[in-house]
Structures are given as structure tokens and as C-alpha cells.
C-alpha positions in Angstrom: 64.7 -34.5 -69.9 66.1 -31.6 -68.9 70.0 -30.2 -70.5 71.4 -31.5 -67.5 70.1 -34.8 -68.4 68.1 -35.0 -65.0 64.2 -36.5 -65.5 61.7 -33.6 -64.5 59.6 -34.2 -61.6 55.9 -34.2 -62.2 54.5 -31.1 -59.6 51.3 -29.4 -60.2 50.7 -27.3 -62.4 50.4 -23.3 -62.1 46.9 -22.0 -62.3 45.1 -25.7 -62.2 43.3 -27.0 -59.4 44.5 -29.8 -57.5 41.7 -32.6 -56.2 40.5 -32.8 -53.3 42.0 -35.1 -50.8 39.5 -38.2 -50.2 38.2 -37.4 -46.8 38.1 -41.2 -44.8 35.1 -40.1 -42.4 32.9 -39.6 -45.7 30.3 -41.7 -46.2 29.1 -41.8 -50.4 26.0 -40.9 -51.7 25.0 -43.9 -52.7 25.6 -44.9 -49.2 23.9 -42.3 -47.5 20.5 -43.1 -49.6 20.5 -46.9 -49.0 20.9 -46.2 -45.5 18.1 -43.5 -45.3 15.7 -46.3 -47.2 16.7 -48.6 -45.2 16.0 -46.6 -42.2 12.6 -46.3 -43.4 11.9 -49.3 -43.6 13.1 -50.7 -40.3 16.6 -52.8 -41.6 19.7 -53.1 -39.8 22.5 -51.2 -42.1 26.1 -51.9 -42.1 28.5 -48.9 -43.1 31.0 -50.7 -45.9 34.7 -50.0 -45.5 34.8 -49.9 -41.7 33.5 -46.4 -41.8 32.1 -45.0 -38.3 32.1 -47.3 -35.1 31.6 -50.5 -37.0 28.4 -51.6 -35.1 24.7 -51.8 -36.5 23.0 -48.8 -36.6 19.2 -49.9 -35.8 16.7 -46.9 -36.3 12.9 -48.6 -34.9 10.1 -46.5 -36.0 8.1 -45.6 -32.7 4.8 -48.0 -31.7 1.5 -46.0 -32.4 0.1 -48.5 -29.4 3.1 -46.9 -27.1 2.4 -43.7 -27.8 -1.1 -43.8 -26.9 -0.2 -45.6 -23.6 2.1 -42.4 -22.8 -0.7 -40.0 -23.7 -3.3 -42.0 -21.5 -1.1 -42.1 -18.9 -0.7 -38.3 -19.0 -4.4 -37.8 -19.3 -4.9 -39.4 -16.4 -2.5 -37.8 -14.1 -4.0 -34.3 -15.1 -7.5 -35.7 -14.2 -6.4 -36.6 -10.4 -4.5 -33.1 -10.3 -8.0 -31.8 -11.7 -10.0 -33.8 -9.3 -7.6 -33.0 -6.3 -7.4 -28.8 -6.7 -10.8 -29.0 -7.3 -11.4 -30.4 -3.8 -9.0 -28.4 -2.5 -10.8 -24.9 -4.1 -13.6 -26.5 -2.5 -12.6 -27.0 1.3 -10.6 -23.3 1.7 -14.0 -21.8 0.4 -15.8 -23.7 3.3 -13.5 -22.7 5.8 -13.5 -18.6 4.7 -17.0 -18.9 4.6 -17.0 -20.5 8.2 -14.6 -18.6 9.0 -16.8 -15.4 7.7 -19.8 -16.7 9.4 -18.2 -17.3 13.1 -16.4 -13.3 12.8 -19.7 -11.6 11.7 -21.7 -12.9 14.6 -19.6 -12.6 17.6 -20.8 -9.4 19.8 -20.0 -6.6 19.2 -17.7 -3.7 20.6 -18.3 0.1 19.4 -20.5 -1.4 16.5 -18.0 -4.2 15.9 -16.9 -7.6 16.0 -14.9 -8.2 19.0 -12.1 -9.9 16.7 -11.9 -7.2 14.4 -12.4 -4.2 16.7 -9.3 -5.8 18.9 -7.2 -6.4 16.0 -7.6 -2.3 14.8 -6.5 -2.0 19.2 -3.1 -3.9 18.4 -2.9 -1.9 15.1 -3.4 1.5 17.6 -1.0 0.2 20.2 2.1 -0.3 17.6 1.3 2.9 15.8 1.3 4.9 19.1 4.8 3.1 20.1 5.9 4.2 17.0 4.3 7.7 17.1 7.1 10.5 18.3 6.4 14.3 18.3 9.9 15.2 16.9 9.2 13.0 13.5 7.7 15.3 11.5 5.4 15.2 8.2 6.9 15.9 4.8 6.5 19.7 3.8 6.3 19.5 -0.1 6.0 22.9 -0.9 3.9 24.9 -2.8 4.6 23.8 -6.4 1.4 21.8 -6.8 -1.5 23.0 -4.4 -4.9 21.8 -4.5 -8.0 22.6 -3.2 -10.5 19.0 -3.6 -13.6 18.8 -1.7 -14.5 15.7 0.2 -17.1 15.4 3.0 -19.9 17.8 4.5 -20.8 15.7 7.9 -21.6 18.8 10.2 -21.5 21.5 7.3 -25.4 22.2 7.3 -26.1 24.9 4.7 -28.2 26.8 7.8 -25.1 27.4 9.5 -24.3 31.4 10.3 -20.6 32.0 10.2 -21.4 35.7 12.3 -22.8 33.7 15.3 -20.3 31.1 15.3 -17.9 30.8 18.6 -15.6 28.0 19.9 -16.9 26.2 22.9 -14.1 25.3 25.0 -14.7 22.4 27.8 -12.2 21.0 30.4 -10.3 24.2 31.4 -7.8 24.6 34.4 -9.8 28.4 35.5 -13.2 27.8 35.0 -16.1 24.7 34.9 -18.1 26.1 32.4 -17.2 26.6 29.0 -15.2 29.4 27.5 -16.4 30.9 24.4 -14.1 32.0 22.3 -14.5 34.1 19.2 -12.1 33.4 15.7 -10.4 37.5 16.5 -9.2 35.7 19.9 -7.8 32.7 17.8 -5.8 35.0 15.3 -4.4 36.9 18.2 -2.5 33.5 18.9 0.9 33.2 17.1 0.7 32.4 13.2 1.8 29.1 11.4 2.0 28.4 8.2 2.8 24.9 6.6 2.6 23.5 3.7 1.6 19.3 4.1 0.2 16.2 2.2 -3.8 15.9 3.0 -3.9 12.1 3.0 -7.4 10.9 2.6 -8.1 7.3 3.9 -9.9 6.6 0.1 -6.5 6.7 -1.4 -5.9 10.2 -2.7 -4.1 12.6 -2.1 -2.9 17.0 -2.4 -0.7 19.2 -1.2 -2.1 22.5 0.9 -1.1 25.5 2.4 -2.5 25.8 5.9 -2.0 28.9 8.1 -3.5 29.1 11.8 -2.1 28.2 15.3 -0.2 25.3 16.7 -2.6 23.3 19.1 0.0 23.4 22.0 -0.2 27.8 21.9 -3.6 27.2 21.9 -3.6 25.0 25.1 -1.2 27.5 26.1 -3.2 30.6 26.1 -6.1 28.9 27.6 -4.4 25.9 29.7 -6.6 23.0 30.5 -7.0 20.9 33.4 -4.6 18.6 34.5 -4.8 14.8 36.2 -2.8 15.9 39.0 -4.7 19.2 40.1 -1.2 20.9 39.5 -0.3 24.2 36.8 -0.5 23.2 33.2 2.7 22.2 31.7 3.7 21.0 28.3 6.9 19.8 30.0 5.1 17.5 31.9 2.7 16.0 29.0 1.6 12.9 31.3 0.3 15.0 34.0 -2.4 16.3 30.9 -5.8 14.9 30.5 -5.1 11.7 27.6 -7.9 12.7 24.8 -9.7 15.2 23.1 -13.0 15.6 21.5 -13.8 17.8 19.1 -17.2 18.5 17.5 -19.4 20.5 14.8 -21.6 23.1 16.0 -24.9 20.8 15.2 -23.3 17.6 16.6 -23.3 15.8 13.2 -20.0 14.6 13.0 -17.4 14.0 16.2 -13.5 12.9 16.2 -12.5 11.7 19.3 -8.2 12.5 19.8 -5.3 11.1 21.7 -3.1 13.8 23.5 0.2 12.8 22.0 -1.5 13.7 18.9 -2.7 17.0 19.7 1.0 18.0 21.3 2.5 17.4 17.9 4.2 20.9 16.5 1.8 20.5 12.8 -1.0 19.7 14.4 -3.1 23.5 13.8 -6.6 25.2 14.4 -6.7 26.6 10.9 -8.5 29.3 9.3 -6.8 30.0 6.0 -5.9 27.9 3.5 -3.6 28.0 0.3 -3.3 31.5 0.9 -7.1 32.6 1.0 -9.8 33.1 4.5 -10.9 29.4 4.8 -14.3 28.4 2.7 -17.4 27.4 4.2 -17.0 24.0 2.1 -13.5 23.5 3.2 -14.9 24.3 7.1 -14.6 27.3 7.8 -14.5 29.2 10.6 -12.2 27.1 12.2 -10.8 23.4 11.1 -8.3 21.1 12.1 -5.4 20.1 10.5 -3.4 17.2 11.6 -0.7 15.8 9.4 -0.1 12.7 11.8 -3.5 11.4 10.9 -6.0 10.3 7.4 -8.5 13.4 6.5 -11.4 11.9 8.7 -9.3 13.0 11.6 -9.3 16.7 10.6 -12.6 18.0 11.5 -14.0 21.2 9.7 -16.6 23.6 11.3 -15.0 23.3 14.4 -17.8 24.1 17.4 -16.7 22.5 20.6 -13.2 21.6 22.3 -13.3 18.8 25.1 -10.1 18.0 27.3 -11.5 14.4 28.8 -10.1 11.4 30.7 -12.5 9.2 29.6 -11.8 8.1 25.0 -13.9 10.3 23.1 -16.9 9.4 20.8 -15.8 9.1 16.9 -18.0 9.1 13.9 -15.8 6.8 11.8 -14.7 4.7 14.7 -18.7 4.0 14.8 -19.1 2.7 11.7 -16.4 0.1 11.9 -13.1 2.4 11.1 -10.3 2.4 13.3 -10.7 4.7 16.2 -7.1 6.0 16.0 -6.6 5.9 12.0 -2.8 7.3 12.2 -0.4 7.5 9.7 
């Protein structure tokens, strides 16, 4: 009793810990084993004290007989998607084969199957819609210049660079061919460019070309055109449609379209990356033609042919595009 004579209440106690409040969703130990055993063994348990949702909880260990049922099921199902790709593997390989057989004897056009040599003519058609004079090839500068060999069709080691001259067919002032020397070349206006030399293996450099531009070449010694009239490179349609260029011993041949030859990179070149033009690299004279892959730009130039009539092409005779533009 306290002096006032009021009974103390009974509080807790400073500095002791007070029990924990019985939580009602807790099921006891002892509970929680029996119902694991029981689990195990396949009873029905019954929580005590109306704890969770009141029902049976029945746990039923699953049938080794079941199980195997599944897995044959799933075994089989494989088997029939096994059985069925197999097949199917099966039947596309006949057909490409067929397909193969019928392409690679149907006659033949420039050394070709007709399918595949008209296919590379729809190719030609879409690139030459797409082809314009005023788009121009990337000039990357002269950071990284390189100087790889590739291909000697036409570069004989008995060649004499002294008694070499440029054969010039199809001119508007005279039948026979004009023979030029590489002094009258140099006396043309000078170019220089630096381009991408895109081969049609896959590689690829940067070079410095310096020469003249095709179109003061035509120019300076104008060739014939379809109309009879003066040569005009305002009037480009009026201009015999191809051009064939060759090596002095005939070995290797490119056979050009016009619109090619008219574009402003497309060079007669006797120097590159700064230096006279090497023998391996073609000198005299080579062509250089940004719009097209390296098999396009001939080295050793010997002989110039304005023609109506599509030039011969080495590549284009072994199966290779005739046009082979970029």
C-alpha cells in the first residue's frame, strides 16, 4: 500500500523483458513434427485449435507408375518430332539437289546457265538505274595508303615498256587506229584522287591515283558517234554505248558501258601513291574506275575500242557478272 493508502498497480518492471505475445496463427512444434510424419507417411492431419482453414490437409506421395507414363509419353513425342525433321532434312535436300541438277544443265549463255546468266542481267539492269554520274566514290584520304598486288592476266614479263603505245579504235577523224604515245597522255589535264580499290575477293585499300579523266581523253581525241553528228559530252546518248579495252598481248579483256566511262573518277592512270606507275601495278597506262570491283580496272592498257556492239570480258567468261558495279 502506498501512504495514500491506494493498492499499487502491478506494471512491468524496468529493465526486464516482457513475454512475447502468443501469436494465434502459430502452429507448435509438436504440431509441426506430427504433421511432417504424418505427411510422410500419407495420413490425413487435422490442425488442433481451429488453426488455419479448418479442412484436411492431404499431402499423396506421387505414383512411380504415373511418372513413368509422363516420361513415355514425352519420349514418344520427341521420337515423331525426330522421325518428322528427319524427313523433312530429307526432302529439301532432294529438291536443292534437283534443283542443282535442272540449273547446271540448261544451255548455256556466255559460258552460263541461262537462269543464272539472266539473273546477273536483272542485277545489271537495277544497278545501272541506280547508277548516276553526279554520285561520287568516297575520297578517304591519304592517311592509310597501300600498295597490294593482285592479278598479272596480260602482264607478260616479255613486255617492253619503250615500245609500248595506246591503240585507239572507233575515232570520229580517222578509220584506222590512232597511236598514241604515254608523253601525249600526260599532256592531257592532270587528276589526282585518292579512292577505295574494292576487290571482288573481299578486300580492300586506299590509293592515290594521278592521270586524266576518261571524258578529256575522249575529248582530245573525240570518237564516233551513232548519229554521224560532232562529238558531244552534252549529248551522251548520241555516243557509241560500250568500250573495250585490252592488254597489249590480248590476255586479259574488260568489256565497259559508256555511262561508266563518262563518270568524273573514272581515270587513264600512270602514277600511283605518288610514284611513276610499276610494271606489277600496270604500268604504262591502267585504268582506274571507282564505280566498279578491281577486275574492272585493267592494267597494261594496249588497245581502246568505242563499239556499238557489248564488248568481250574475261571475267564475264568465266561465269562473273559482266557489269560487276558497285
Amino acid at each position: 500500500m502506498s501512504e495514500d493508502n491506494r493498492p499499487v498497480s502491478a506494471g512491468p518492471i524496468q529493465g526486464a523483458e516482457n513475454p512475447p505475445a502468443p501469436d494465434p496463427g502459430r502452429v507448435p512444434a509438436a504440431e509441426t513434427a506430427q504433421s511432417a510424419e504424418a505427411t510422410q507417411a500419407g495420413q490425413t492431419v487435422q490442425l488442433e485449435g481451429g488453426q488455419g482453414t479448418g479442412e484436411d490437409r492431404v499431402v499423396t506421395p506421387p505414383d512411380p507408375k504415373e511418372i513413368e507414363a509422363w516420361n513415355e509419353q514425352v519420349r514418344r513425342r520427341m521420337r515423331q518430332k525426330t522421325r518428322r525433321s528427319f524427313i523433312g532434312f530429307g526432302a529439301a535436300a532432294l529438291a536443292g539437289l534437283g534443283a542443282f541438277e535442272w540449273l547446271t544443265t540448261r544451255r548455256e549463255i556466255d559460258n552460263v546457265p541461262w537462269p543464272m546468266r539472266k539473273s546477273l542481267e536483272v542485277n545489271e539492269q537495277l544497278a545501272r538505274d541506280y547508277f548516276s554520274t553526279g554520285r561520287t566514290s568516297p575520297q578517304p584520304g591519304e592517311a592509310r595508303l597501300g600498295n597490294r598486288l593482285n592479278g598479272d592476266l596480260g602482264l607478260g614479263a616479255d613486255f617492253d615498256p619503250s615500245k609500248w603505245q595506246l591503240q585507239v579504235e572507233g575515232l570520229a577523224a580517222q578509220d584506222e587506229p590512232l597511236a598514241l604515245s604515254l608523253d601525249a597522255i600526260k599532256k592531257l589535264p592532270r587528276v589526282e584522287m585518292t579512292t577505295e580499290f574494292k576487290c571482288i575477293e573481299g578486300w580492300s585499300i586506299n590509293v592515290q591515283w594521278a592521270g586524266t579523266r576518261f571524258t578529256d581523253f575522249m575529248q582530245a581525241y573525240p570518237p564516233k558517234t551513232q548519229s554521224g553528228d560532232d562529238f558531244n559530252l552534252d549529248n551522251p546518248e548520241d555516243l557509241l554505248p560500250y568500250v573495250s579495252m585490252t592488254t597489249p598481248d590480248d590476255e586479259y579483256y574488260v568489256g565497259l558501258e559508256m555511262e561508266s566511262m563518262l563518270h568524273p573518277q573514272t581515270l587513264l592512270c600512270y602514277e600511283q601513291n605518288h610514284q611513276p606507275l610499276a610494271l606489277e601495278h600496270g604500268a604504262p597506262l591502267r585504268l582506274v574506275i571507282p564505280v566498279k570491283y578491281g577486275v574492272k580496272n585493267i592494267k597494261r592498257i594496249g588497245s581502246i575500242r568505242y563499239t556499238s556492239v557489248r564488248p568481250a570480258d574475261y571475267w564475264a567468261e568465266q561465269g562473273y557478272d559482266w557489269y560487276i558495279g558497285l
